[in-house]
N, C-alpha and C positions, 0 to 999 in steps of 0.2 A: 530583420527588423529588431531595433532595441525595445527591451522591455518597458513597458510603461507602468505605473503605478498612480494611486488615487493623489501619493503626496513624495517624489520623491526623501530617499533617505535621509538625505542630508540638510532636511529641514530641520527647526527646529521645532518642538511639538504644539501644538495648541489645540484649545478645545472642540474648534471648526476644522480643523484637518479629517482628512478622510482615512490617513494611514501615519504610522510612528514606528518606530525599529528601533532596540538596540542588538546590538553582536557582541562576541567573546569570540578570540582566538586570533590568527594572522589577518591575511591579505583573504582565504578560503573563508572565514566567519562561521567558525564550525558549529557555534553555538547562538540562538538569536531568539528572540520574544518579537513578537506584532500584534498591532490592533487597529483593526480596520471598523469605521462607524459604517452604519449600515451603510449597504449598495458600492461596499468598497471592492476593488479590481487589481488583480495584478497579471503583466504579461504582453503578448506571447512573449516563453523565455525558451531557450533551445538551454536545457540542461547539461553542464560539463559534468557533475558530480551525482556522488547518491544522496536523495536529497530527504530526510524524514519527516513530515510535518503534520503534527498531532494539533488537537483541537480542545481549549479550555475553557471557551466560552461561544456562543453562536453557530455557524455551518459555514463551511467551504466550497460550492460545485468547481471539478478539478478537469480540464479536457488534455487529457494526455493522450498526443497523437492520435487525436477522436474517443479516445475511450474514456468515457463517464464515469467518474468517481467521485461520491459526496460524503465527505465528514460530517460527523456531527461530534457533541460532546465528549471526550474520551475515547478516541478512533483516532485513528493515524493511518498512514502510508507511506511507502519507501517508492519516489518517481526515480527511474533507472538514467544514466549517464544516456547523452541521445536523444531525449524525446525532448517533445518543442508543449509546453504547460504553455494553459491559462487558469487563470483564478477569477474565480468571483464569488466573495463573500456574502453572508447574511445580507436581503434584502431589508429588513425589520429591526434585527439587532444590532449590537458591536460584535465583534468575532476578534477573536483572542488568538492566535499562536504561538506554539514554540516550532523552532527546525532543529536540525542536527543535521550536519551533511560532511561526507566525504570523499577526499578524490578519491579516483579508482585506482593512482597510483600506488596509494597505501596500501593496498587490500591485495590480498592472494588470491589465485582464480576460484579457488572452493569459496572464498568469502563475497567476492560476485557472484557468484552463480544463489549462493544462499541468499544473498540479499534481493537479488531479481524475483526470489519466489515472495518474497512480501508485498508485489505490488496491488493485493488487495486493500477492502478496508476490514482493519482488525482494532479491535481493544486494546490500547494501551496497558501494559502490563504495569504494574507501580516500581517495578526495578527502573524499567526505561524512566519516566518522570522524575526518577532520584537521581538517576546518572546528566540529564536536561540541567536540573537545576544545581547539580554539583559546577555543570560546567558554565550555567549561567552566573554562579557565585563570585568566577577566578573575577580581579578585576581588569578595567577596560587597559589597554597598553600596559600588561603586566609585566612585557620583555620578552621577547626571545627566548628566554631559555627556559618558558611553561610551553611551549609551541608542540614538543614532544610530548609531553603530558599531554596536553589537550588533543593529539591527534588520536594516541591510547586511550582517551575518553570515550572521544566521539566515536570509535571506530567502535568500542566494546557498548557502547550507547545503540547503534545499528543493527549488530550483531544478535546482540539481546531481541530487537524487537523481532529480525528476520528469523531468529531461533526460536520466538513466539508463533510465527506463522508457520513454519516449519513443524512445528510440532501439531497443528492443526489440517496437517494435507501431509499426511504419513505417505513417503511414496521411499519407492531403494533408488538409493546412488547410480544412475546410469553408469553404464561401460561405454555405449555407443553415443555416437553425437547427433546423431537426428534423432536418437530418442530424449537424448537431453534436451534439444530443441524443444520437441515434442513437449514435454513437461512443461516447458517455459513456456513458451505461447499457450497453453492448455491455462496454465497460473495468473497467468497473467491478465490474460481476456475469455475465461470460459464458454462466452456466448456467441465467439466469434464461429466455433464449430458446432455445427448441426451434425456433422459424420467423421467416422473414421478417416474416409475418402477425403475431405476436406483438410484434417489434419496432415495426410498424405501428400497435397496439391503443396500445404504451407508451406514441408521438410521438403517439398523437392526430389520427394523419394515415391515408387507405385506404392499401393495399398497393401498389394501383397509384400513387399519385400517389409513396410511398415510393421506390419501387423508380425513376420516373424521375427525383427527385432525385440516385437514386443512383449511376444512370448520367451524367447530367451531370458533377455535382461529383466522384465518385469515382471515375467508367471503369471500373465493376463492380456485379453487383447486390447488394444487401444481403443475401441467402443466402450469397452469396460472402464477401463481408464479414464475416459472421457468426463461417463457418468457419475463414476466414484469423486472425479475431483470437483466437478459442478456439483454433485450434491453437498459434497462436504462444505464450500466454500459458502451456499444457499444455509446449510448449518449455522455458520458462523456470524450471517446478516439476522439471522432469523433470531439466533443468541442476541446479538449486541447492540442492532438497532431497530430502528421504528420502522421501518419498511414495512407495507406491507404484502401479503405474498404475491401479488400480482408484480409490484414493482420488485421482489426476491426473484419469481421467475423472470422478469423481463434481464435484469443484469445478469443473471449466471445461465441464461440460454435454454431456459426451458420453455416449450409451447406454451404453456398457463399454468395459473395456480394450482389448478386439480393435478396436472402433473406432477409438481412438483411437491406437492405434499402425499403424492403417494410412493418418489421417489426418497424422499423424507422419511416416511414411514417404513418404507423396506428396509431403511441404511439404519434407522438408531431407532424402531420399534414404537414410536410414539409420534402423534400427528402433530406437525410444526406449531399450531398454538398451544399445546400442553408442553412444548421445548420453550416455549417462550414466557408462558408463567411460569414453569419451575426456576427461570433466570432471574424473572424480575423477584419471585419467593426469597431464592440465595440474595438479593441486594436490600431486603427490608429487615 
């Protein structure tokens, strides 16, 4: 199905349109701004590229191959080459973004695999927004021969945010590749697994042979692992947005809030609302 939107692109803009765009860069449109008036939609889009798209005014709900992902002000996400996106914007407000995308052509297998792990929702870093509007500056049919520039932009624009996510879900470089799987289905939909067993069924591999890859390569068993990255990524919603901990346990796969704040508590020693005033403290 082709993608639909509230106004295609190539309108011209006005003040009753539901959606507007511009882009930077070739035929890929590596770099791009939108604003959608409220109850604005875009989609289903079966993605070619990696596709970044951060939030500077309103909310996002994002259905990526079923899984639930909502923006809000200063959060972003990296959706992977493959999955089939819908959007739909702020009911109440205008919703504002920028993207950054790039093929996967350009990118080396370590820089895919780093970028898959971003596919949460994380806080915009202020590097990434300066690299956004560096590339939103060049102007529109600048020529051909910024194409390469703007691809070293974009690519080092990605990188950056996926080496933000990365640096929040500390895990070692797999050797094996159903542990690498492992990892990535884990990163990417936490809530999808209830058990070790489960993540076993995913890779395609028994539990046991699972679990002693896991002690080899990782120096923990994959229940462990499990928990470690669900709680951490439950950290990082509890840092950076308004959820609250019922809606924290519901996406990162925990039975309930009591769970999860005493998962919380084991991992960084302090009950998720004292993690979440000390956050909003550092932003006054």
């Amino acid at each position: 199905m082709a993608p639909r939107s509230s106004k295609p692109t190539t309108t011209i803009p006005k003040s009753a349109d539901l959606f507007r765009a511009e882009s930077r860069g070739d035929d890929l449109h590596m770099f791009g701004r939108a604003a959608y008036l409220p109850g604005g939609w875009f989609g289903p889009r079966r993605e070619a590229i990696f596709f970044l798209i951060t939030i500077l005014e309103g909310s996002v709900a994002i259905n990526c191959d079923g899984r639930h992902i909502n923006l809000g002000v200063g959060e972003g996400v990296i959706l992977p080459p493959g999955s089939l996106d819908f959007f739909r914007f702020d009911q109440n407000v205008k919703s504002v973004h920028h993207w950054c995308q790039i093929a996967p052509s350009l990118t080396s297998r370590h820089e895919r695999e780093l970028m898959r792990l971003a596919g949460h929702t994380l806080p915009v870093p202020s590097s990434v927004n300066i690299l956004i509007e560096e590339g939103l500056s060049i102007p529109v049919n600048a020529g051909p021969h910024l194409n390469r520039a703007m691809q070293t932009l974009a690519k080092a624009c990605l990188l950056r945010f996926a080496a933000h996510a990365s640096e929040n879900i500390q895990i070692k470089q797999p050797r094996h590749q159903a542990v690498q799987r492992a990892l990535e289905a884990i990163s990417m939909n936490p809530a999808k697994f209830r058990s070790a067993e489960d993540l076993a069924r995913h890779c395609g591999i028994s539990y046991s042979r699972l679990r002693k890859l896991f002690q080899d390569d990782q120096g923990e068993s994959p229940t462990a692992m499990i928990w470690r990255l669900k709680t951490d990524q439950a950290v990082q919603l509890i840092r950076a947005t308004g959820l609250t901990l019922a809606e924290v346990a519901e996406q990162c796969g925990f039975s309930n809030a009591f769970h999860l704040s005493r998962c919380v508590k084991d991992r960084t020693g302090i009950a998720p609302r004292e993690l979440r005033k000390n956050e909003q403290a550092k932003g006054q």
